[in-house]
N, C-alpha and C positions, 0 to 999 in steps of 0.2 A: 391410624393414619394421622398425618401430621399435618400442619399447615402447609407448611414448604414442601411435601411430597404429593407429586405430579404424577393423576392420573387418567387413565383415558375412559371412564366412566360418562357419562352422559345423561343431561337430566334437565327437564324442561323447569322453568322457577314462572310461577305466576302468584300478585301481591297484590291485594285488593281487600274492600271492606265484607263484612257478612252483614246479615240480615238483623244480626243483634248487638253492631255495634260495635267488633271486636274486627282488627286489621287482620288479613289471613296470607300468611306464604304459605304457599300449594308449590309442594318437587313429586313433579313427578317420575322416573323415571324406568328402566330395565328393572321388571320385577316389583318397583317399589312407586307407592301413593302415599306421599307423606303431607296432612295437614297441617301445620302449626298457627296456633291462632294466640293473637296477644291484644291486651288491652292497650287504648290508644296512645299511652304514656309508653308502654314499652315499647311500642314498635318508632314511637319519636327516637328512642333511645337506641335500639339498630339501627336507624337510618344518621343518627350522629357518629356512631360507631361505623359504619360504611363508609361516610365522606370523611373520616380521622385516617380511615386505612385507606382510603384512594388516594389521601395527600398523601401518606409515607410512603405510597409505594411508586406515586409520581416523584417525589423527592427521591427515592432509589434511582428509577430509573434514570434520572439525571443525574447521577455520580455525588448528590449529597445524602448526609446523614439525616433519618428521618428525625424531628420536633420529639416523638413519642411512638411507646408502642402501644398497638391497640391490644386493650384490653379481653381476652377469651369469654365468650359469651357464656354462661351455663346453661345447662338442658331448658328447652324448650317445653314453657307449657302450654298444652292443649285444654 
């Protein structure tokens, strides 16, 4: 699946710290319990990576070309 392809899948996101220090996105959804946990440097680095693609996609939305494209995260460590 791709970026740009729209699906109707569903799935709950919950982001919070653990018990050891480490920021946690929790997807839950049909079928699926996904943990993914990151040290506090990475998850700084999604959450800069999130506000770069809400600007691009706020610049879309209003008929301008986005500044940059966000970079693809790679696989998630737990």
């Amino acid at each position: 699946m791709s970026i740009n392809k729209e699906s109707d899948v569903a799935a709950n996101l919950q982001i919070g710290p653990t018990d050891v220090g480490m920021v946690r996105i929790y997807v839950e959804g049909e079928g699926i319990e996904l943990p993914l946990d990151f040290d506090p440097d990475e998850a700084t680095e999604i959450a800069e990576e999130l506000l770069a693609a809400a600007e691009a996609a706020r610049e879309i939305s209003q008929g301008s070309k986005p500044k940059g494209k966000p970079r693809p995260r790679g696989p998630a460590r737990r």
